[in-house]
C-alpha positions in Angstrom: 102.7 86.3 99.1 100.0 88.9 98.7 100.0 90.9 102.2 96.3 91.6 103.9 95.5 95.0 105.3 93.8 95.6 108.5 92.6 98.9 110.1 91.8 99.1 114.3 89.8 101.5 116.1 90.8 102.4 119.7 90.6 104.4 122.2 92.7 105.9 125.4 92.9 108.2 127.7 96.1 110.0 127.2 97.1 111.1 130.9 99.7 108.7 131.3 100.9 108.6 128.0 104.0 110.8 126.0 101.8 111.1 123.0 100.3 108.5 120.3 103.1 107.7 118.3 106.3 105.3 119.0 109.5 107.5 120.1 111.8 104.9 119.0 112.8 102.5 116.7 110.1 98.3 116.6 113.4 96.8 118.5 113.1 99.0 121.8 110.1 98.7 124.3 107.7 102.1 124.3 105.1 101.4 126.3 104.7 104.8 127.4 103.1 105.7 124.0 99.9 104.3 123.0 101.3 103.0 119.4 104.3 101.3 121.5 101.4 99.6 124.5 99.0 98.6 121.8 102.2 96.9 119.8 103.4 95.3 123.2 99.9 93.4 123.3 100.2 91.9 119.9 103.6 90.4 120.8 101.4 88.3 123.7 99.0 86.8 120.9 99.7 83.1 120.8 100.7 82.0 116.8 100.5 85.5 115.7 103.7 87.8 114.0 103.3 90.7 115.8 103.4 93.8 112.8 103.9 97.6 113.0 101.2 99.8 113.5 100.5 103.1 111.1 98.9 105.4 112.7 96.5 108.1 111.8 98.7 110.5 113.4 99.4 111.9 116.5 98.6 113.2 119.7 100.3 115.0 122.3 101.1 113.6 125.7 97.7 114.1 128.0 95.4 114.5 125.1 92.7 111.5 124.6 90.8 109.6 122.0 87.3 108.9 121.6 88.4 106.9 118.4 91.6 106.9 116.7 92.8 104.7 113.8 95.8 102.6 112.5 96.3 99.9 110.6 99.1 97.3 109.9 99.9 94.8 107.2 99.9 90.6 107.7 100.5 87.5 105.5 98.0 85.3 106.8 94.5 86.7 107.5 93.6 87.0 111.5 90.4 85.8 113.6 89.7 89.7 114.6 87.0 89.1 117.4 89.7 86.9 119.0 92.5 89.6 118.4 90.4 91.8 119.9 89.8 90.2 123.4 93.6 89.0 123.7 95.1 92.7 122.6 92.3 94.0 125.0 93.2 91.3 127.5 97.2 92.2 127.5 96.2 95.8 128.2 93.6 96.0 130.5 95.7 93.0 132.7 99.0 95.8 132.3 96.8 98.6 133.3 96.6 100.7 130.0 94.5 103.0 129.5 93.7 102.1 126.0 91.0 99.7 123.9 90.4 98.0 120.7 86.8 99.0 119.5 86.9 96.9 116.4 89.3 95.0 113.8 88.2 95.0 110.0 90.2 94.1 106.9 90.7 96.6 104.3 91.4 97.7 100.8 95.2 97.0 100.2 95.2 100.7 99.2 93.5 102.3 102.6 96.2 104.5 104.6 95.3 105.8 107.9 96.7 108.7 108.1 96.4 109.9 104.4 93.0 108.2 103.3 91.8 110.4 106.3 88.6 113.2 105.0 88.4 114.9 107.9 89.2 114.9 111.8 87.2 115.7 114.6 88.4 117.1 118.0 86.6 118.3 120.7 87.9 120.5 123.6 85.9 120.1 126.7 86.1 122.6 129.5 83.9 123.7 132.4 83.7 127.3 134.1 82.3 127.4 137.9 79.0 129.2 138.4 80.2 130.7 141.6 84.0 131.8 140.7 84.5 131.2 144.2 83.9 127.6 143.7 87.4 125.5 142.8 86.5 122.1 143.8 85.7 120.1 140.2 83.8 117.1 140.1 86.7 114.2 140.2 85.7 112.7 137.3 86.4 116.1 135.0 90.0 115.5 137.0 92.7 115.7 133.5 89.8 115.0 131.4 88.2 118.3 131.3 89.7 121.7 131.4 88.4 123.9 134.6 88.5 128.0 133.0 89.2 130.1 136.2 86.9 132.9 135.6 84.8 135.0 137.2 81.7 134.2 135.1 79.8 137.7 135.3 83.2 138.6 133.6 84.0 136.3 130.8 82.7 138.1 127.4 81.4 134.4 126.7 78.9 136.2 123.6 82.6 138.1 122.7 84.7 134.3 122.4 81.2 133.0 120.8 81.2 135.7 117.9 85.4 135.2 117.4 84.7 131.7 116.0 84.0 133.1 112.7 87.5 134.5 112.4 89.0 130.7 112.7 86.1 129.3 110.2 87.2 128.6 106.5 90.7 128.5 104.7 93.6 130.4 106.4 97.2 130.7 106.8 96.7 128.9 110.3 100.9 129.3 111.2 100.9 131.7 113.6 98.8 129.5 115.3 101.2 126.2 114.9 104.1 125.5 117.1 107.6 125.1 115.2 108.0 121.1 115.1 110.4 119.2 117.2 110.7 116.6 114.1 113.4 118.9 112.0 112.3 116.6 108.8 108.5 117.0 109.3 109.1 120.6 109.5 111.3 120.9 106.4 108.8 118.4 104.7 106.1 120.8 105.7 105.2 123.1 102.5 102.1 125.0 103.4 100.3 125.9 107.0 97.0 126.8 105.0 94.0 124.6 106.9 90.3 124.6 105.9 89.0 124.9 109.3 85.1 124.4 110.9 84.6 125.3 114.5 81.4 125.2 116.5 80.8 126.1 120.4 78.3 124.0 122.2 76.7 122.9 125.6 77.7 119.9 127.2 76.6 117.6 130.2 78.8 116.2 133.3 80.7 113.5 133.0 79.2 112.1 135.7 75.8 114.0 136.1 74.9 112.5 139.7 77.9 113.6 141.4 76.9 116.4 143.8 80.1 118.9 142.3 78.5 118.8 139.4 75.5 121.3 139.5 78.4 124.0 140.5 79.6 124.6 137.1 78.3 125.2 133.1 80.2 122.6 130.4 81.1 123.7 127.0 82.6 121.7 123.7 84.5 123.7 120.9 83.9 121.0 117.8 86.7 121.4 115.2 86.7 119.8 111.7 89.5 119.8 109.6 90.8 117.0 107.4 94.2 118.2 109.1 96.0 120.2 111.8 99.4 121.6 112.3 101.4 121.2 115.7 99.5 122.7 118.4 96.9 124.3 116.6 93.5 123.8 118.4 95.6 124.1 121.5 95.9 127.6 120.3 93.5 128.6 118.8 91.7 127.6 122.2 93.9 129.6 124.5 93.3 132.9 122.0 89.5 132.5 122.4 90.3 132.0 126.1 92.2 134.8 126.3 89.7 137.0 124.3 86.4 136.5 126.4 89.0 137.6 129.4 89.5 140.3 127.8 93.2 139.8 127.3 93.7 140.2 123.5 91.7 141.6 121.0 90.0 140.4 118.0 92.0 142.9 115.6 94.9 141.6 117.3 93.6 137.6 116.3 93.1 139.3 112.6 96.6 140.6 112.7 98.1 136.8 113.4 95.9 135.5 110.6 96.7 137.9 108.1 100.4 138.3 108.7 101.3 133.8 110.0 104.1 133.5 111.2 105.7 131.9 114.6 107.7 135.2 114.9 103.3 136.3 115.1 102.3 134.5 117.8 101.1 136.7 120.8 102.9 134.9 123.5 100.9 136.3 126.3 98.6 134.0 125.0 98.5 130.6 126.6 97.9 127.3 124.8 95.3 125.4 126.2 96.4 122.2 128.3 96.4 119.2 126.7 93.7 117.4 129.0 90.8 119.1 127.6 91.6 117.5 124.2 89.9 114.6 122.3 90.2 113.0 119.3 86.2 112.2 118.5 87.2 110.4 115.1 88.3 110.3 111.5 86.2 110.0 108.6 87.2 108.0 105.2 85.5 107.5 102.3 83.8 103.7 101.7 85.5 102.8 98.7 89.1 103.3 100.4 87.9 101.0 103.2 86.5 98.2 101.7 88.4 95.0 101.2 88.9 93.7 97.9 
C-alpha cells in the first residue's frame, strides 16, 4: 500500500524541554522532548496508528519555536482539522508547552529537514535604560535574554558594524561546538555556512506592563538554510562580547580565517539558550505539494 505523507507546523516554548529531538529509541516514553510529547499525543487519537515524527532538526534545551516542522508517513489518509484539536487537546490537558498550527498532506518526496531552503532564527534580548535597573518585565522571564550593561558603555554602533564580518560564506567552525552525536560529527564534512544576519528594534512582549518602558529590545535575524551546533549561540556571545569591549574585531577575523574548535576564544560566552527562536523554515512549492 502506497504510504501518504503529511507535514505539521508547531510551535513550543522550549523552557521545559531537553531539546526538539527524541533522546531514545519509539519504544521508551520522552516526553521531555518536544518530538517525544507531540508523539505521546498521537498515541491518544482514537482509530489512529500512531507514526514517527521527522523532524526539521533540532533545538537545544530552553530554545523556542515560532514554527518548526516535521512530518510523518501513514497508510490511510487522516481527517487533519480533527488531528489537530485531539493532538492539541492531549497536550494542552498534560500541560505542554507546545501546539499544532496546521496539518497538510504532502509530496511523497518532501523531507523536513533536507527539502528545507533556509532557516530563520531570531535572538531576542533587552538591555535596561538605567543599568541600575534589574527588575525585567515577567513576561521577558526565559523568553528574552536581559544584557547586563551599562548602556552609555556598550559600543552598540561597534557590535552593529561587526555584523558584516558574519554575513556571506565562511568557514563558520570556530564558531560551532564539537557534537555530542560522535556519528553526526564524523558524518559532518564541511563547517562552511552561507550566512545573513540583520540587527533590529523590537517591542515588549507585553507592552502595558509598567517594567516595560525601563529597557530598549533588540532582534538579531539570521538566515541560513543551515547551522552547525551552537553557532548563533556564538556568534551572539562574540558580538556581546565585542560592544563590551571584551574581544576585538581582528580577533573575530582571526577565528574566521583560521576555524577551528582549538580557535575558539573561550573568554567568550555563548549566549543562553532562552533568547533563541526558531521563526521558520522555508521550502520550495513544488516539494510541498501533494501529488
Amino acid at each position: 500500500m502506497k504510504m501518504k505523507r503529511y507535514a505539521i507546523n508547531f510551535s513550543y516554548i522550549g523552557t521545559h524541554y531537553k531539546g526538539s529531538q527524541r533522546r531514545c529509541n519509539k519504544a521508551l516514553m520522552d516526553i521531555d522532548t518536544v518530538q517525544g510529547a507531540i508523539e505521546s499525543s498521537f498515541q491518544k487519537i482514537k482509530r489512529f496508528k500512531a507514526p514517527s515524527l521527522i523532524m526539521a532538526g533540532r533545538t537545544d534545551a530552553g530554545v523556542h519555536a515560532l514554527c518548526s516542522t516535521a512530518h510523518f508517513d501513514l497508510e490511510k489518509p487522516i481527517d487533519t482539522q480533527y488531528f489537530i484539536r485531539e493532538s492539541n487537546k492531549f497536550l494542552l490537558g498534560c500541560g505542554h508547552q507546545i501546539r499544532l498550527l496546521s496539518c497538510y498532506e504532502v509530496s511523497p518526496n518532501f523531507h523536513a529537514r533536507f527539502s528545507a531552503i533556509s532557516r530563520t532564527y531570531v535572538y531576542r534580548f533587552l538591555l535596561a535604560n538605567d543599568p541600575t535597573f534589574s527588575q525585567i518585565p515577567i513576561s521577558e522571564y526565559s523568553r528574552t535574554l536581559h544584557l547586563r550593561s551599562n548602556p552609555h558603555k556598550f559600543d552598540f554602533e561597534r557590535m552593529r558594524r561587526a555584523l558584516d564580518l558574519f554575513r556571506g560564506t565562511h568557514d563558520f567552525k570556530s564558531f560551532s561546538a564539537p557534537s555530542t552525536n560522535k556519528i553526526e560529527y564524523e558524518r559532518r564534512r564541511t563547517y562552511v555556512r552561507s550566512l545573513n544576519i540583520e540587527l533590529k528594534p523590537a517591542q515588549p512582549l507585553l507592552p502595558v506592563d509598567p517594567l516595560s518602558k525601563h529597557f530598549s529590545y533588540w532582534n538579531f535575524i539570521f538566515t541560513s538554510k543551515s547551522y552547525l551546533y551552537h553557532q548563533i549561540r556564538r556568534i551572539v556571545g562574540t558580538l556581546f562580547a565585542l560592544g563590551l569591549n571584551k574581544i576585538s574585531e581582528e580577533e573575530i577575523m582571526t577565528m574566521l580565517q583560521v576555524p577551528g574548535h582549538h580557535n575558539w576564544d573561550r573568554s567568550i560566552d555563548p549566549a543562553l539558550p532562552h533568547g533563541l527562536y526558531l521563526l521558520g523554515i522555508n521550502y520550495d512549492e513544488k516539494d510541498i505539494k501533494s501529488t
